[in-house]
N, C-alpha and C positions, 0 to 999 in steps of 0.2 A: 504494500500500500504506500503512495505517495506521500510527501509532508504536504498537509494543505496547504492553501493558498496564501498569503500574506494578506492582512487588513494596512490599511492606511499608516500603521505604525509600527505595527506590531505581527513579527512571524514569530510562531510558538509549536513546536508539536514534536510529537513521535513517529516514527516510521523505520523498516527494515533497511529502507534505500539509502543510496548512499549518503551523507551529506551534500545538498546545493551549497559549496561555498563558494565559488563565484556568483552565484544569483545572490546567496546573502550578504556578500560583502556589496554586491551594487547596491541591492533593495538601499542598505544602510546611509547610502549615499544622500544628501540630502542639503540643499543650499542654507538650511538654519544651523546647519550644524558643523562646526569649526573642528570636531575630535570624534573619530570614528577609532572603538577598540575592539579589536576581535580577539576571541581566546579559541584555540580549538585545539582540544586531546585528543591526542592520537593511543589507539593501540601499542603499549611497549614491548619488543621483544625478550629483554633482558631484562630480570629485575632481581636482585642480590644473587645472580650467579645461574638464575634458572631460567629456562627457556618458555615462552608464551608464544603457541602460535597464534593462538583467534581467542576473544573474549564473548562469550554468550551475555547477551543484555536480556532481561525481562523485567515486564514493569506490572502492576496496576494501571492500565493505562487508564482511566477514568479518572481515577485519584492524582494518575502524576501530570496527567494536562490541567488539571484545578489548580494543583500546586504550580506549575508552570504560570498558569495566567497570575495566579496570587503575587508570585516572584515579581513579575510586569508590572502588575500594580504596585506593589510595595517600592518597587526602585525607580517607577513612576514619579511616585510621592519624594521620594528621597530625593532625587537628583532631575535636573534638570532633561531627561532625556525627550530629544525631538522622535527616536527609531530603537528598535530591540528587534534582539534576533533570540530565539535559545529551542534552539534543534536536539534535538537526542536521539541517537538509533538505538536498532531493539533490533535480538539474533543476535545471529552470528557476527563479529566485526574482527576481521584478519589482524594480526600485528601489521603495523605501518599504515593503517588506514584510520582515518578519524572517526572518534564516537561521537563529540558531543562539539556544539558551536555555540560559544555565546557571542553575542556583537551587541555594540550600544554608540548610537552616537548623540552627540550633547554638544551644545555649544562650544566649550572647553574642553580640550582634553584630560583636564587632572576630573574633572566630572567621570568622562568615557573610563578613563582607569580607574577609579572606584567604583563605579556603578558596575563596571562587569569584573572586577575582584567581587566585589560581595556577588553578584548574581551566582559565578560556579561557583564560590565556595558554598553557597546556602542551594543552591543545587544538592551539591553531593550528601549534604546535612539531612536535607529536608524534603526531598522528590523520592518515592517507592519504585528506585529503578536498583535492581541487581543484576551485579557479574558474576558469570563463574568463568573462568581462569580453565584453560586446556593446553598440556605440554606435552611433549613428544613422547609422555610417559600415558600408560590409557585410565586412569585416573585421574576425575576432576576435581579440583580445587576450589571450592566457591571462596570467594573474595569480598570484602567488605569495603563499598562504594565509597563507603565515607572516609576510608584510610587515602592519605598522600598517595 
Protein backbone atom coordinates (compact mmCIF):
# COMPACT_ATOMS: atom_id res chain seq x y z
CA UNK A 1 0.00 0.00 0.00
CA UNK A 2 1.17 3.56 -0.97
CA UNK A 3 1.95 6.43 1.62
CA UNK A 4 -1.12 8.76 1.06
CA UNK A 5 -1.31 11.77 -0.40
CA UNK A 6 0.14 14.85 1.24
CA UNK A 7 -2.50 17.74 2.62
CA UNK A 8 -1.42 21.29 2.35
CA UNK A 9 1.07 20.97 5.12
CA UNK A 10 1.33 18.12 6.28
CA UNK A 11 2.48 14.27 4.85
CA UNK A 12 2.08 11.67 7.65
CA UNK A 13 1.68 7.83 7.20
CA UNK A 14 2.64 4.24 7.18
CA UNK A 15 3.35 2.09 4.32
CA UNK A 16 5.41 -1.06 3.04
CA UNK A 17 6.84 1.03 0.10
CA UNK A 18 9.73 2.48 -0.17
CA UNK A 19 10.20 5.94 1.25
CA UNK A 20 9.23 9.03 -1.39
CA UNK A 21 12.29 11.14 -0.31
CA UNK A 22 12.72 13.20 -3.15
CA UNK A 23 8.88 13.87 -3.29
CA UNK A 24 9.35 14.65 0.56
CA UNK A 25 12.16 16.70 0.40
CA UNK A 26 10.37 18.81 -2.46
CA UNK A 27 6.76 18.71 -0.88
CA UNK A 28 8.81 20.49 2.04
CA UNK A 29 9.96 23.08 -0.02
CA UNK A 30 8.15 26.17 0.53
CA UNK A 31 8.68 30.10 -0.09
CA UNK A 32 7.66 30.90 3.94
CA UNK A 33 10.18 28.92 4.95
CA UNK A 34 13.98 29.95 5.21
CA UNK A 35 15.16 26.18 7.05
CA UNK A 36 14.13 22.92 5.75
CA UNK A 37 15.58 19.68 8.04
CA UNK A 38 15.34 16.34 7.07
CA UNK A 39 16.24 13.31 9.21
CA UNK A 40 16.15 9.99 7.61
CA UNK A 41 17.21 6.24 9.37
CA UNK A 42 18.50 4.19 7.57
CA UNK A 43 18.61 0.31 8.11
CA UNK A 44 22.38 -0.50 9.92
CA UNK A 45 24.25 -3.23 8.92
CA UNK A 46 26.79 -3.56 11.79
CA UNK A 47 25.86 -2.86 15.12
CA UNK A 48 28.55 -3.96 18.05
CA UNK A 49 30.03 -6.45 15.84
CA UNK A 50 26.89 -8.29 14.58
CA UNK A 51 25.40 -8.56 11.23
CA UNK A 52 21.71 -7.04 10.22
CA UNK A 53 20.56 -7.92 7.03
CA UNK A 54 16.74 -6.43 6.94
CA UNK A 55 14.63 -5.03 9.99
CA UNK A 56 10.91 -6.21 10.13
CA UNK A 57 8.65 -3.20 11.14
CA UNK A 58 5.10 -3.73 12.44
CA UNK A 59 2.92 -1.25 13.97
CA UNK A 60 -0.79 -0.73 15.35
CA UNK A 61 -1.24 1.01 12.55
CA UNK A 62 -4.50 2.93 13.75
CA UNK A 63 -2.81 3.93 16.82
CA UNK A 64 0.40 4.92 15.36
CA UNK A 65 -1.15 7.21 12.50
CA UNK A 66 -3.15 9.08 15.71
CA UNK A 67 0.15 9.32 17.34
CA UNK A 68 1.78 10.57 14.07
CA UNK A 69 -0.99 13.25 13.46
CA UNK A 70 -0.78 14.02 17.42
CA UNK A 71 3.26 14.53 16.87
CA UNK A 72 2.18 17.25 13.94
CA UNK A 73 0.06 18.86 16.01
CA UNK A 74 2.12 19.17 19.05
CA UNK A 75 5.21 20.42 17.06
CA UNK A 76 2.61 22.54 15.29
CA UNK A 77 2.17 24.32 18.41
CA UNK A 78 5.79 24.39 19.53
CA UNK A 79 7.46 25.70 16.64
CA UNK A 80 6.94 27.79 14.05
CA UNK A 81 6.42 25.05 11.24
CA UNK A 82 5.03 26.22 7.68
CA UNK A 83 5.57 21.98 6.24
CA UNK A 84 6.02 18.22 8.07
CA UNK A 85 6.91 15.26 6.68
CA UNK A 86 7.12 11.87 9.06
CA UNK A 87 6.88 8.74 6.94
CA UNK A 88 7.52 5.38 8.43
CA UNK A 89 7.80 1.87 6.77
CA UNK A 90 6.26 -1.39 7.86
CA UNK A 91 7.85 -5.00 6.72
CA UNK A 92 10.55 -5.98 5.78
CA UNK A 93 13.27 -2.98 5.32
CA UNK A 94 16.96 -4.28 3.86
CA UNK A 95 20.05 -2.99 5.72
CA UNK A 96 21.15 0.32 3.71
CA UNK A 97 17.63 1.30 2.87
CA UNK A 98 15.70 3.94 4.86
CA UNK A 99 12.95 3.33 7.56
CA UNK A 100 11.79 6.26 8.65
CA UNK A 101 11.74 10.22 7.33
CA UNK A 102 11.05 13.13 9.36
CA UNK A 103 11.31 16.71 7.54
CA UNK A 104 10.06 20.09 8.84
CA UNK A 105 10.42 23.37 7.51
CA UNK A 106 10.05 26.72 9.41
CA UNK A 107 11.07 29.84 8.83
CA UNK A 108 14.43 29.56 10.80
CA UNK A 109 16.57 26.90 10.71
CA UNK A 110 17.58 26.58 14.45
CA UNK A 111 13.31 26.04 14.41
CA UNK A 112 13.64 23.18 11.50
CA UNK A 113 16.50 21.53 13.89
CA UNK A 114 14.54 21.37 16.92
CA UNK A 115 11.23 20.61 15.72
CA UNK A 116 12.50 17.49 13.81
CA UNK A 117 15.17 16.48 16.96
CA UNK A 118 12.02 16.34 19.14
CA UNK A 119 9.76 14.91 16.28
CA UNK A 120 12.03 11.36 15.86
CA UNK A 121 13.10 11.38 19.03
CA UNK A 122 9.29 11.29 20.53
CA UNK A 123 8.64 9.08 17.56
CA UNK A 124 10.79 6.36 18.70
CA UNK A 125 9.34 7.15 22.42
CA UNK A 126 5.82 7.36 21.75
CA UNK A 127 4.52 5.72 18.08
CA UNK A 128 3.46 1.58 18.60
CA UNK A 129 5.91 0.61 15.69
CA UNK A 130 8.26 -2.49 16.35
CA UNK A 131 11.42 -4.19 14.90
CA UNK A 132 12.71 -7.25 15.00
CA UNK A 133 16.24 -7.54 13.81
CA UNK A 134 17.22 -10.66 11.25
CA UNK A 135 21.00 -11.82 10.97
CA UNK A 136 22.70 -14.23 8.94
CA UNK A 137 22.09 -16.56 11.93
CA UNK A 138 18.18 -18.19 11.55
CA UNK A 139 17.09 -16.76 14.77
CA UNK A 140 15.32 -13.51 15.28
CA UNK A 141 16.01 -10.84 17.58
CA UNK A 142 13.22 -8.55 18.37
CA UNK A 143 14.70 -5.02 19.13
CA UNK A 144 13.49 -2.33 21.07
CA UNK A 145 12.55 0.81 18.88
CA UNK A 146 13.18 3.08 21.47
CA UNK A 147 16.88 2.16 22.19
CA UNK A 148 19.62 4.52 20.17
Amino acid sequence: MPYLKPSKSRWIGLAEDPLPLAEAHHFLIDEAAGGVCVFTGVVRRWTDGAETTKLSYEAYEKMAQAELERLAAEAELSWPVVRLVLLHRLGDVPAGEPSVLVGVACPHRAEAFEACRWLIDTLKEDVPIWKAESNPEPAKNPVDLHAQ
